[in-house]
N, C-alpha and C positions, 0 to 999 in steps of 0.2 A: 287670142288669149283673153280670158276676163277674169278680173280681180272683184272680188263679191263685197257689198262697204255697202249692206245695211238697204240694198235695193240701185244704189246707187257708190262710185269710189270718187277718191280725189285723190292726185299724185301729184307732187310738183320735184322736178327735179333741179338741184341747185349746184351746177357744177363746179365742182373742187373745193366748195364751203359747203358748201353745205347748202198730280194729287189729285188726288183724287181723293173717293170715301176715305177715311181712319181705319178701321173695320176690315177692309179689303186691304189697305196696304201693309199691314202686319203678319209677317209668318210666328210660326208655332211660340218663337220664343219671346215674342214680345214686343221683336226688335221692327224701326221703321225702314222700311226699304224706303221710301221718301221722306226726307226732310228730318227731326232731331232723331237721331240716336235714341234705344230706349234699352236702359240695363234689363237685366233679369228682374230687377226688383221695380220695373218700370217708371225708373227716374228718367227723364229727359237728359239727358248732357249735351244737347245741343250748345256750342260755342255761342256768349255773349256777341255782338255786333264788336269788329276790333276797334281799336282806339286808340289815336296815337299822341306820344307822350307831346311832342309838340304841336304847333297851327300847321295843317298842312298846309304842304309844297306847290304849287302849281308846276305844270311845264313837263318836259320828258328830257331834258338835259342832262344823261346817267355820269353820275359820279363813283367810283368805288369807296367805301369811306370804310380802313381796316379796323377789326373788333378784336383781335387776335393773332398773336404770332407766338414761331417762338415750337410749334406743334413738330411733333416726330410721325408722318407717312399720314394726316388726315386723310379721310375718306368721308366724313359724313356730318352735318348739324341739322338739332332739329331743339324745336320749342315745343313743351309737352302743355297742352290745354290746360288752362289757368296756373300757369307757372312760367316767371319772367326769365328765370335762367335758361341758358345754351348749356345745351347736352352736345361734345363734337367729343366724335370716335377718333381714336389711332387704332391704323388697323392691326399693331402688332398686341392689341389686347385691351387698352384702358379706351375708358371713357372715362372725359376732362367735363370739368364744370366751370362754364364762365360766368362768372356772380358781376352785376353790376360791371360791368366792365375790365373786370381781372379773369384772370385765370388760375384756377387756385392749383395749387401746388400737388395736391392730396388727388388722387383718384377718385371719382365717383364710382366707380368700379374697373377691377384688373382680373381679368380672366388668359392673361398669356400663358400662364404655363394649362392650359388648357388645348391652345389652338395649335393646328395644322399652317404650317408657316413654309411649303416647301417652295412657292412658288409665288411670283410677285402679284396673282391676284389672288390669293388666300389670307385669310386671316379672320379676324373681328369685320366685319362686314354692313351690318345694319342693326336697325334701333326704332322701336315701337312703345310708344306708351299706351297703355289701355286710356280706352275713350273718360272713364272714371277717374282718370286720377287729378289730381295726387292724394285723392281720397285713401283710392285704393292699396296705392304701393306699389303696384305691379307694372313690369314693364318688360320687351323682349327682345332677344338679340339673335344676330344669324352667326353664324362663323363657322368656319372648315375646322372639323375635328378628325384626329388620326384613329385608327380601328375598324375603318372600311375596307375596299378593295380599290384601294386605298385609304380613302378617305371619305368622312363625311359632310356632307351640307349638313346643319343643325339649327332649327330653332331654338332655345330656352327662355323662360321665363323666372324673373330673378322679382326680389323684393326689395324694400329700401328698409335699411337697417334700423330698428324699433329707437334706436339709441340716437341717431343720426341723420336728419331727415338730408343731409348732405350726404350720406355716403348708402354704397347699396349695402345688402349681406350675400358675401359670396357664398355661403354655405345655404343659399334660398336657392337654387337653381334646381328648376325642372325641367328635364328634357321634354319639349310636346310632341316633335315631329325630325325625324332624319331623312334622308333619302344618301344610299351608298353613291358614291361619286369616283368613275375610275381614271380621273385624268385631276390635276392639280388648277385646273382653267375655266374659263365659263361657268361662275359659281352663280352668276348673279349675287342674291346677297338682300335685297331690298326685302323692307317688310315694313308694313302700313295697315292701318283699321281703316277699313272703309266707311261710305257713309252708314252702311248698314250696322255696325258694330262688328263686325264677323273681322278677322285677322288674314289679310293676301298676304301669298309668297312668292317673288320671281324665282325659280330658277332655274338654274344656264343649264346648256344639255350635258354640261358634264364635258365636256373640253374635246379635243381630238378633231385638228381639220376637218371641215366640213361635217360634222356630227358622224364618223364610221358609226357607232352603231343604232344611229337613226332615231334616238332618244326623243326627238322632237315629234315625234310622228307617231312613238309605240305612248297608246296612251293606258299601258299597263303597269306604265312607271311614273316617277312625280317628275324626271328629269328632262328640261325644254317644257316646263308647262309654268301656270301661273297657278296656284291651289288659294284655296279661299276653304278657312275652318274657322269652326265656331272654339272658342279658349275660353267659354263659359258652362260650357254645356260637360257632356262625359270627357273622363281622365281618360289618356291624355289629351284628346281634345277630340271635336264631337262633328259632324256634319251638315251642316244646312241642308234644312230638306229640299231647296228647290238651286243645288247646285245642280248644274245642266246635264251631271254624268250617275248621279244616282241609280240603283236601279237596272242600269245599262245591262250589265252582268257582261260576261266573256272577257275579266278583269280588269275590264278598264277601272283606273281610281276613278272613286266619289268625289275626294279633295280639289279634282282640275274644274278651274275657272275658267283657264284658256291655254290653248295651245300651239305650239307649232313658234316656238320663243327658239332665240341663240343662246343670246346673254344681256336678260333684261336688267341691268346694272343697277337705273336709276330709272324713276316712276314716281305717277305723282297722281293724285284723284284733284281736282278742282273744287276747293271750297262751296261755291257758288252751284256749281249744275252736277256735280257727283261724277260728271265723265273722266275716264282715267286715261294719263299721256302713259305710252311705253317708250321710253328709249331702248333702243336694240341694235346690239351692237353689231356692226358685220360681220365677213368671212375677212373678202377679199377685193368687193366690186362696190356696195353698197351699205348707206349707215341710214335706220331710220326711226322714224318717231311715228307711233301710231295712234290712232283717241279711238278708243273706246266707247261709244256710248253707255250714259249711266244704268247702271242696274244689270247689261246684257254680258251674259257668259254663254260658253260652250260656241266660241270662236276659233278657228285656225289659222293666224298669222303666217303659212307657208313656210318655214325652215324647216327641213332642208331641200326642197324642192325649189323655195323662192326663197330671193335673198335683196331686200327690198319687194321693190317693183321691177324685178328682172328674175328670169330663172336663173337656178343656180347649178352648174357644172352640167347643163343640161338643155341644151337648146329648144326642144322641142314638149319642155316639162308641160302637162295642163295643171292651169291655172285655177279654172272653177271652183270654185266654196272657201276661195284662202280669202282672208279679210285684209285690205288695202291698207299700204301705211298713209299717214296724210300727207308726209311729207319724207321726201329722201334727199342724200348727196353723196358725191362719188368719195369711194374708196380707193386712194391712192394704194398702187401698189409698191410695198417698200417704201424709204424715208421719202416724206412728213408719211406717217400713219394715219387714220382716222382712228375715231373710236367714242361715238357721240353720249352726250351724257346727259339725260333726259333730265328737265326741271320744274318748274313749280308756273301755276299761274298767279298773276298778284291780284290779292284780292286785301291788299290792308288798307287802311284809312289815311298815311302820312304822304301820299302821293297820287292823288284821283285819278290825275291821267295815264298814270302805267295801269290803272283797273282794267282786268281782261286778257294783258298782254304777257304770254307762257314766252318764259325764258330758257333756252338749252345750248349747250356749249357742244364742243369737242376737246377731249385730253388732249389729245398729240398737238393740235395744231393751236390750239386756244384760241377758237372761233369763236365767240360766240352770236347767239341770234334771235331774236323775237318774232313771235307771229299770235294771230289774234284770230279765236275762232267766234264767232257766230250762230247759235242754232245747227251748230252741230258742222258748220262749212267753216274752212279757210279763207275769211276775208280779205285777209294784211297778212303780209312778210312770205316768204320768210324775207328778216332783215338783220345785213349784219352790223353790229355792233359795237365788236370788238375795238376798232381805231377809234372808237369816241369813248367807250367806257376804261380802256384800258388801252390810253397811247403808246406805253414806252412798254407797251407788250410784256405784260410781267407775270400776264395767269396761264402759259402755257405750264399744263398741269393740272387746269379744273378738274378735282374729281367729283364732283357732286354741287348743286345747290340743296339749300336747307331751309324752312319755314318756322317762322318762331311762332309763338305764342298768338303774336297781334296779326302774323300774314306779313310779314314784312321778310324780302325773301334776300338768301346770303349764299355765295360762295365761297367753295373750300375747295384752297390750293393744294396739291399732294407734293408738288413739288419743292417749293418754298415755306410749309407748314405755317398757310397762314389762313384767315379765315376774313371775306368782307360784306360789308351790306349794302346792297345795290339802294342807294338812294339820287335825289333829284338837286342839282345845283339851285339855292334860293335864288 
C-alpha cells in the first residue's frame, strides 16, 4: 500500500488517544496567493503583528482561564480581524457577542426559525468574517436548511445592521452556495477565508454509514469535498481560475479544493505558513488530522476507500494518490466514542513558547493534544494534555477551538456551554 503526501507521507498512530516575484504571485483578481491578502480594490489586509494586552507569559504550564458561561449547545468562536469581540455560535441558531468580558444578552444575530434541526449535528454550524471587515459589514455562516431531499448544506452571507454596529440585519441574507444533503449527518459546517482571500467549505459526505452513496469520491457533487470560491467576484459567487478542477469537464465541480473528506468538522489554515489542518472525523476504526500544504488543491484524502491510514471496509483497497493524514488514533468501537476536533496553531504574542504548537481535541473523550510541525514534518507530539490543562476533567464535550483577533486560541464546551482561553500559569 502507499499513501501519496507530497513525494513523501507521515503517519503516527496514537493508540486509544489519540515568494517569490509580486507579479507572478497574483491571480486574475488581484489577490496574493503568498503573503497579505489583496481586496479587489487592492487594499492589503494583511493582519497587523498580534499584541498582547499584557507582558508576555513565559513557560508552557496550560491553564484553562474561563471567558464565558452560561451558553445553550456552543459549537464555535472566533475573532474577526481588527475587532476585540468574540463572535460564539449556538448551534440552534444565534450567534452571541462577548464584549469585554460579558456576554450580552441580545443576539448578534438569530437565524433559528430558518434551520434544519432534526438531528444532533445539524443546525447553525460555522462563521466567516470577510478578510475586509469590519469595514466591510459582511460576514458568513453554514447551516442545515429544510427544502432538500431532505435537507440542505447552505452557505449565506448576512450584513451588520446600518443602525447597529452590534447587531446583524437578518433581512441582509444571501444565499451563495447549497449543496442537497440526504441524511441529517456528516454536514461538516466549517468555513474560513484563506490566505488567498477566496472563502473554503468543508463538507461532510452527507451522512449514511460508510458514505452508501460514495459522495466522497463522485466529484460531480460538492458532498465529501472541500470547495474554495471566490464571494467577490460574480453573483452568487465566482470561481478561481486556478482551482485544480476547472476546465476538467465530465461534470466534475469547479468549486473542489479537495476531496475524498468524511466529515471535516473543524479546520484551521496557519497564520504564519498558510498550510491548512483537517480534522476528519472517522467511521468506525480511525480519527485523523491531516496538513495540507499551503497553496496545494486537487488532493484526495481517501474516504471512502481509506479511513485514516487504514483501508476502509476493504482489506485489500489500493491506496495510490490518496493524500496521507499526519496524524491518526484509534476509533473505539462503541462507548467512549471518538470524534476529533481539529484546532488552531498558536501564533499570538502573550505566550512565546506555545508559538508553533496546533492544538486538537476529541468530543467524546475530551482528549486533548499538541504537536508541532516543522517545514512541513512532525517534529513533537502528538502530546497529551488533557490531565495538566484540564484535571478534574470538565471539557469532555470540546466542540471546537476558536482564534480571536490577537491569535490567542479558546475552547468551546458543547456540553457545559461554556467557553475558555488556553493561557500559560505566570
Amino acid at each position: 500500500m502507499e499513501l501519496v503526501r507530497a513525494g513523501r507521507w507521515l503517519s503516527v498512530l496514537v493508540a486509544l488517544v489519540a515568494c517569490g516575484d509580486d507579479d507572478a504571485a497574483r491571480d486574475d483578481a488581484g489577490r496574493r496567493r503568498d503573503g497579505p491578502i489583496q481586496s479587489d480594490a487592492g487594499i492589503s489586509t494583511d493582519a497587523s503583528p498580534p499584541v498582547c494586552a499584557h507582558d508576555p507569559v513565559a513557560g508552557t504550564d496550560l491553564v484553562l482561564e474561563p471567558v464565558a458561561d452560561g451558553l445553550v449547545d456552543p459549537v464555535f468562536v472566533t475573532g474577526p480581524p481588527g475587532d476585540p469581540r468574540l463572535f460564539i455560535i449556538e448551534k440552534a441558531g444565534r450567534i452571541r457577542l462577548l464584549r469585554d468580558g460579558a456576554l450580552e444578552a441580545e443576539p448578534f444575530l438569530d437565524i433559528s426559525g430558518s434551520l434544519a434541526l432534526d438531528d444532533g449535528e445539524q443546525g447553525l454550524l460555522g462563521l466567516a468574517f470577510h478578510p475586509d471587515w469590519p469595514a466591510s459589514g459582511r460576514f458568513f455562516v453554514f447551516y442545515t436548511a429544510p427544502g432538500g431531499t431532505p435537507y440542505f448544506d447552505r452557505v449565506s452571507e448576512f450584513s451588520v445592521s446600518s443602525a447597529d454596529p452590534d447587531r446583524a440585519d437578518p433581512d441582509s441574507e444571501r444565499i451563495v452556495i447549497e449543496a442537497d444533503d440526504p441524511h441529517p449527518r456528516h454536514n461538516g459546517g466549517m468555513i474560513a477565508f484563506g490566505p488567498d482571500g477566496y472563502l473554503y467549505i468543508g463538507m461532510g459526505d452527507g451522512g449514511g454509514a460508510g458514505d452508501p452513496g460514495d459522495d466522497a469520491q463522485d466529484m460531480t457533487g460538492l458532498l465529501g469535498d472541500m470547495l474554495r470560491i471566490d464571494v467577490d467576484g460574480a453573483t452568487p459567487y465566482g470561481i478561481p481560475a486556478d482551482n485544480p478542477h476547472v476546465g476538467e469537464g465530465g461534470g466534475v465541480r469547479d468549486e473542489i479544493w479537495l476531496s475524498g473528506l468524511r466529515n471535516p468538522w473543524r479546520w484551521s489554515f496557519d497564520r504564519a505558513t498558510g498550510e491548512l489542518y483537517i480534522g476528519d472525523v472517522g467511521q468506525a476504526s480511525r480519527e485523523e488530522v491531516t496538513l495540507i500544504p499551503a497553496g496545494e488543491g486537487g488532493l484526495n484524502l481517501g474516504w471512502n476507500d481509506m479511513e485514516g491510514d487504514i483501508c476502509y471496509d476493504n482489506p485489500d483497497c489500493l491506496t495510490a494518490g490518496y493524500f496521507a493524514p499526519l496524524v491518526t488514533y484509534v476509533n473505539m468501537a462503541g462507548p467512549p466514542c471518538r470524534a476529533v476536533m481539529g484546532g488552531y496553531t498558536y501564533r499570538g504574542a502573550c505566550y512565546p513558547d506555545l508559538v508553533g504548537l496546533y492544538f486538537y481535541a476529541d468530543y467524546c473523550s475530551g482528549d486533548i493534544w499538541t504537536l508541532r510541525v516543522e517545514n512541513g514534518e512532525l517534529v513533537a507530539g502528538p502530546t497529551a494534555i488533557r490531565d495538566d490543562i484540564d484535571p478534574d476533567h470538565l471539557l469532555s464535550g470540546v466542540a471546537s477551538f476558536g482564534e480571536d483577533a490577537a491569535g490567542e486560541i479558546y475552547v468551546v464546551n458543547r456540553r457545559n456551554g461554556t467557553v475558555h482561553h488556553i493561557t500559560v500559569v505566570p
